[in-house]
N, C-alpha and C positions, 0 to 999 in steps of 0.2 A: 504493500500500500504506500506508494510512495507519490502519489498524485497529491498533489494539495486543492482542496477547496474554497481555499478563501477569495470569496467576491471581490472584486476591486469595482466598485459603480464608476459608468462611463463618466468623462469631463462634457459637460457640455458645453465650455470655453472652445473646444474646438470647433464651433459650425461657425462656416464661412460668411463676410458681411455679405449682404445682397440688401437690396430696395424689401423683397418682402420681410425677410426676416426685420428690418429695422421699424416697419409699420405694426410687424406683430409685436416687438418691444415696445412701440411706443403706446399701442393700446392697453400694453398687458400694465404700462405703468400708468398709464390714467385710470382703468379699473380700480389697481390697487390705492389709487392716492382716496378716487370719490370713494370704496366702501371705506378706509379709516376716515376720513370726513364724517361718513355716515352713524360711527359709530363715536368719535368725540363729540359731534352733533346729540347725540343720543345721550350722552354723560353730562352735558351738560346742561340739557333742557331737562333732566332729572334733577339738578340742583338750583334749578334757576329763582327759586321762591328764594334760596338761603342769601341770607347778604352776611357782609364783615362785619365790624366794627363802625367803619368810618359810613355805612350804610350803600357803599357801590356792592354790586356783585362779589358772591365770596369765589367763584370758580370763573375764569375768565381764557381766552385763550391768549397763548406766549408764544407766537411764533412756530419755529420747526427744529427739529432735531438738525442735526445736522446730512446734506445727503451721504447713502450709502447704496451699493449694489445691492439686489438679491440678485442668486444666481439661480435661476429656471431653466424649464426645458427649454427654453428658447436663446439663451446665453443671457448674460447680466443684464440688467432690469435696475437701471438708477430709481430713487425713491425719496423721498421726501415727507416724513412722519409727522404730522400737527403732536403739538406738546398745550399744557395748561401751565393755570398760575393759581394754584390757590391761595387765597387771600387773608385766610379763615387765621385765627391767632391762636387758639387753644382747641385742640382732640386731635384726633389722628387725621394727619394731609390727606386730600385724597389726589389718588392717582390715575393716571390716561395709562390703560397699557391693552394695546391693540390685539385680541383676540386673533383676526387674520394675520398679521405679521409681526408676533410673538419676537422679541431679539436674537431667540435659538435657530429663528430660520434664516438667519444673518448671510449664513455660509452654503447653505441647501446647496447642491448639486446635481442632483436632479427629483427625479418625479416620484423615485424610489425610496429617496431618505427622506423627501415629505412626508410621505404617507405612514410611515410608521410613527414619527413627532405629531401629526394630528389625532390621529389614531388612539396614539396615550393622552393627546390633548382631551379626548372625551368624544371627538365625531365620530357618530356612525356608520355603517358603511355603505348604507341610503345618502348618505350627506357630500360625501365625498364629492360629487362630481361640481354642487354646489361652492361649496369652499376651495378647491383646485381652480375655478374658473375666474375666481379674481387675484388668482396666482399665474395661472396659466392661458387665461383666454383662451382661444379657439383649440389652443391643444389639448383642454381636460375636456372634449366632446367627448371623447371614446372610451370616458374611465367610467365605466356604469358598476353598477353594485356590482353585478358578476364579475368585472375585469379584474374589481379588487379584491374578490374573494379569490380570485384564481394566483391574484402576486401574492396574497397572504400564504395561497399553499404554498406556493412555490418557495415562498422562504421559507416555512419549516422544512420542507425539503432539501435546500442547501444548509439550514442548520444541523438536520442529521448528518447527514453527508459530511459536513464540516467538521461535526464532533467522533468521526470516524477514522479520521485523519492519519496517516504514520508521521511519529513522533521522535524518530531512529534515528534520524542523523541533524537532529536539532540539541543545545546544549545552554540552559539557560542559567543564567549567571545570578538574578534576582527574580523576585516572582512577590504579585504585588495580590492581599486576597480581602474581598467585601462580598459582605451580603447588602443586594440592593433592593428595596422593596419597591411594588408600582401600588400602594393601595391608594384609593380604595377602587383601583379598576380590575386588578385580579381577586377572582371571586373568595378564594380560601384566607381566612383572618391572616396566618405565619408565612403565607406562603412567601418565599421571595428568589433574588436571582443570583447564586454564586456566581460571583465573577474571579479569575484568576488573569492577572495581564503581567507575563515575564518581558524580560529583558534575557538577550543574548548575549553571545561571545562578542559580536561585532557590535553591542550597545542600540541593537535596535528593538522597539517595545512591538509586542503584537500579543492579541489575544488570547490568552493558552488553553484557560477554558471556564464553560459558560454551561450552567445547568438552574433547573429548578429542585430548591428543597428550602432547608430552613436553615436559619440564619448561624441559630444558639444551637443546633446537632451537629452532634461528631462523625453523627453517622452520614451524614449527607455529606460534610469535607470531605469524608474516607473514600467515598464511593466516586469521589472525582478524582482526588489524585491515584489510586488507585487503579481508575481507567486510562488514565494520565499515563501512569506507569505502564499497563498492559502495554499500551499504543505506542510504547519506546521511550519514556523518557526514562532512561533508565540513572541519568544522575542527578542526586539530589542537586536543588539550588542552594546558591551559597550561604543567600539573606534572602529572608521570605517577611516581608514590611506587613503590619496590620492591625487592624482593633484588638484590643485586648479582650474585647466580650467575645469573640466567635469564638464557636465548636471546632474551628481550623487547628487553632494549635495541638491540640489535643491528638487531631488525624496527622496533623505533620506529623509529629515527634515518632507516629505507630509507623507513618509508609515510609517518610525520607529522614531520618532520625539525626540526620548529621548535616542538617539545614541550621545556620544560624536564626535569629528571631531579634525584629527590631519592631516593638511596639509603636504606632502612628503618635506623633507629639500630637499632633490637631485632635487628635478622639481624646487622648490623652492630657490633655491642654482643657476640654470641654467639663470632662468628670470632674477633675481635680472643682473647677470653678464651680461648676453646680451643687456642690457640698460646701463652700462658700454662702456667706452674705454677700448680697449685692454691692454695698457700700466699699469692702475693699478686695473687690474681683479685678479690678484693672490693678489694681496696684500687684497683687497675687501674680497678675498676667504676667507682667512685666517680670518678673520674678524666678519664672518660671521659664522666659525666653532667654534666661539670663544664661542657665542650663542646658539649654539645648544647640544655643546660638554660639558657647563659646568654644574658642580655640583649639582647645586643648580637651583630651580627658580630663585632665588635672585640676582645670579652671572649671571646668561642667561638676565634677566632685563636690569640689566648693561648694559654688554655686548651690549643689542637692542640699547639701547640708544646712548654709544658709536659709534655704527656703524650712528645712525639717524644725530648727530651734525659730526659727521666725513665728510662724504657722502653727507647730505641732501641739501647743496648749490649747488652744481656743478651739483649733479646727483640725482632733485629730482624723477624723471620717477623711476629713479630704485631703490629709497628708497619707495618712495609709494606704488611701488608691495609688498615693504616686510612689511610696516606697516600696510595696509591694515587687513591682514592676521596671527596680532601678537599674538592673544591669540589664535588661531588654530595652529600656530607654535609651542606654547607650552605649550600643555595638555598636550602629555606624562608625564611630572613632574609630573600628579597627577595619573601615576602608575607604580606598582614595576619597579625599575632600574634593574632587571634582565633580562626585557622586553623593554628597550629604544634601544634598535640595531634593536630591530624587528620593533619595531612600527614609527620610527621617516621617516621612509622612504617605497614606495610602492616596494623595493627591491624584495621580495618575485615573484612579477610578472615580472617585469623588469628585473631580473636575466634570469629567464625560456623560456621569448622571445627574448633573446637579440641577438642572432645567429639568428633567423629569420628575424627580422627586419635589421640585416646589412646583409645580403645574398640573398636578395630577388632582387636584380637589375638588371641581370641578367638573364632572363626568356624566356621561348616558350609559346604562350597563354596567357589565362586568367583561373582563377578558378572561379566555379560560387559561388553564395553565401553559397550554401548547401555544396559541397564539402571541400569548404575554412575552413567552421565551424567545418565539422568535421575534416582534415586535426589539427586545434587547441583543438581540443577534444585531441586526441592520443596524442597531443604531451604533454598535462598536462597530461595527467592520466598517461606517460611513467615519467614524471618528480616526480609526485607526489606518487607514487612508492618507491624514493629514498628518499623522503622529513622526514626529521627529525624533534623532537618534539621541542617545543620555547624552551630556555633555562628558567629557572625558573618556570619549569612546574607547581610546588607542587603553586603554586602562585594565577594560573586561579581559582582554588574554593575560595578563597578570594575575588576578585572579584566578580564571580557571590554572594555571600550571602552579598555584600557591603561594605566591610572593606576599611577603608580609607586609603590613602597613600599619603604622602607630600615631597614631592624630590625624588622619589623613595622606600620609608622611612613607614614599617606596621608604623600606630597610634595607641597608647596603651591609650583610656578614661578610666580613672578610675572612678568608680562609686561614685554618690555625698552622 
């Protein structure tokens, strides 16, 4: 099995200028400007009773965003988004944030990676061809309910196929692990999406693997690295970065037992403060970067310790999260510092879903489990696409042949 699966969706940067294509851009951009008109129009004739203080209007319009492309089936689509001004001096601001052209569709490439981001947005797939048409004008005639039920199969389709993969002559150097949930549009309370995204020999990131189970089971980690391993990966990775709550560790330590472990500072940064008072969480913050951020293991030590007699009377709960978990906070020191932005944090995943997870509230239905899965298939393989190599590439073969490293720092043993 040595064929690889993985989609690469077309560019649609490459269709040639001509007279028609630049009248279907220029429609497609006037669509999209009158429906967000339609729709600030709409937000604001809902507030239009409320006045300020000084008694003018509390919501008023402010001009435009700044322009930007979208990139559709028809090639880039300049745009220009109405913004407000709210005037209002006490409760929460209110905000303009345009339903059809969401920020996450910033980048779109084609008509394929829409469809999955509306999809989790909450449209139906009655709806589709509706909502695609002030994206795509004349080109979403032929996307009828059916069309789309048929790309839905077809991506679980490549997603089996994908998670079938040979794994034999691949060698991955860091391996990054999250559970991502889509509620409330996947139907089961727990249900959600492991995700694994390694890094190789040659410092390039790509998907490694992608399954439904539960977040906090061991037994769902097991069963992925596991298949992981069946399928050839036969060498454990070096550093495996992640939350400290997942059922992961637990499956590491059973399949690849000789995997280092760097607990995420940001998950870890969040616990610590939520066992906190409000009143001094930023100072806490600050305290706590002081650790993570510095030089040295030696000055990070410190640093632990300062935060432990600082903290550790008033607020042992949330000092005990973080000692619990001290020398997993700080392996990365024992590799290259051109690699601590990447490794000290599960960023890499948490970047890529992070518009899903805050967009998902909002919904018609349920997805089922198979759907949902593939729905986070497309949207990695569209992300990872774009994904660029770690910095300090040249580094990763070091690593794999063993070379040591001490604050970031090659070690140079001279022979006795």
């Amino acid at each position: 099995m040595s064929e690889t699966t993985i989609t690469q969706l077309p560019d649609p940067s490459g269709f040639s200028p001509d007279p028609l294509t630049e009248v279907l851009r220029s429609g497609a951009r006037r669509l999209i400007e009158e429906a967000i008109e339609a729709e600030l129009n709409t937000l604001l004739a809902a507030y239009a009773d409320e006045k300020a203080e000084d008694g003018r209007a509390r919501l008023v319009r402010h001009g435009h965003l700044p322009e930007r492309e979208v990139m559709t089936g028809i090639g880039p689509v300049p745009v220009k988004v109405p913004r407000e001004r709210d005037r209002g001096e006490t409760g929460e601001k209110i905000r303009f944030a345009s339903s059809i052209l969401p920020p996450y569709l910033r980048k779109a490439r084609s008509v394929e990676e829409l469809l999955p981001w509306l999809y989790l947005k909450g449209i139906s797939t009655g709806d589709f061809q509706e909502a695609l048409a002030a994206l795509l004008g004349p080109n979403a005639a032929g996307l009828s309910s059916t069309t789309i039920s048929r790309l839905k199969a077809d991506w679980s389709t490549d997603c089996e196929r994908w998670q079938r993969r040979d794994l034999s002559a691949r060698r991955f150097v860091y391996v990054w692990a999250d559970g991502v949930y889509f509620q409330p549009r996947v139907a089961e309370e727990k249900q959600c999406v492991l995700v694994l995204i390694g890094a190789d020999e040659w410092g390039r990131k790509e998907v490694l693997g992608l399954t439904d189970g539960y977040r906090e089971s061991t037994q769902s980690w097991r069963e992925l690295l596991l298949d992981l391993k069946r399928r050839g990966m036969a060498h454990a990775p070096d550093l495996a970065i992640g939350d400290g709550a997942l059922g992961f560790w637990a499956a590491l330590r059973e399949v690849f037992g000789s995997a280092r472990e760097q607990r995420c500072w940001v998950h870890k940064t969040g616990n610590v403060l939520n066992a906190m008072p409000k009143s001094v969480q930023a100072k806490a913050k600050g305290h706590l970067h002081d650790i993570w951020q510095a030089e040295t293991k030696t000055e990070a030590e410190a640093a632990f310790d300062f935060f432990v007699e600082t903290y550790g009377v008033k607020y042992d709960k949330a000092v005990a999260k973080l000692v619990k978990d001290r020398d997993v906070l700080l392996a990365f020191y024992d590799f290259p510092a051109e690699h601590w932005k990447h490794i000290r944090t599960s960023n890499p995943i948490e970047s890529t879903f992070a518009n899903v997870r805050h967009r998902t509230g909002k919904t018609k239905g349920c997805l089922s489990r198979k759907t949902g899965l593939a729905m986070a298939f497309k949207l990695m393989m569209s992300a990872q696409a774009r994904w660029r190599k770690l910095d300090g590439a040249n580094r990763m073969p070091e690593i794999v042949q063993g070379v040591e490293f001490k604050d970031g720092i090659k070690q140079l043993h001279q022979a006795a």
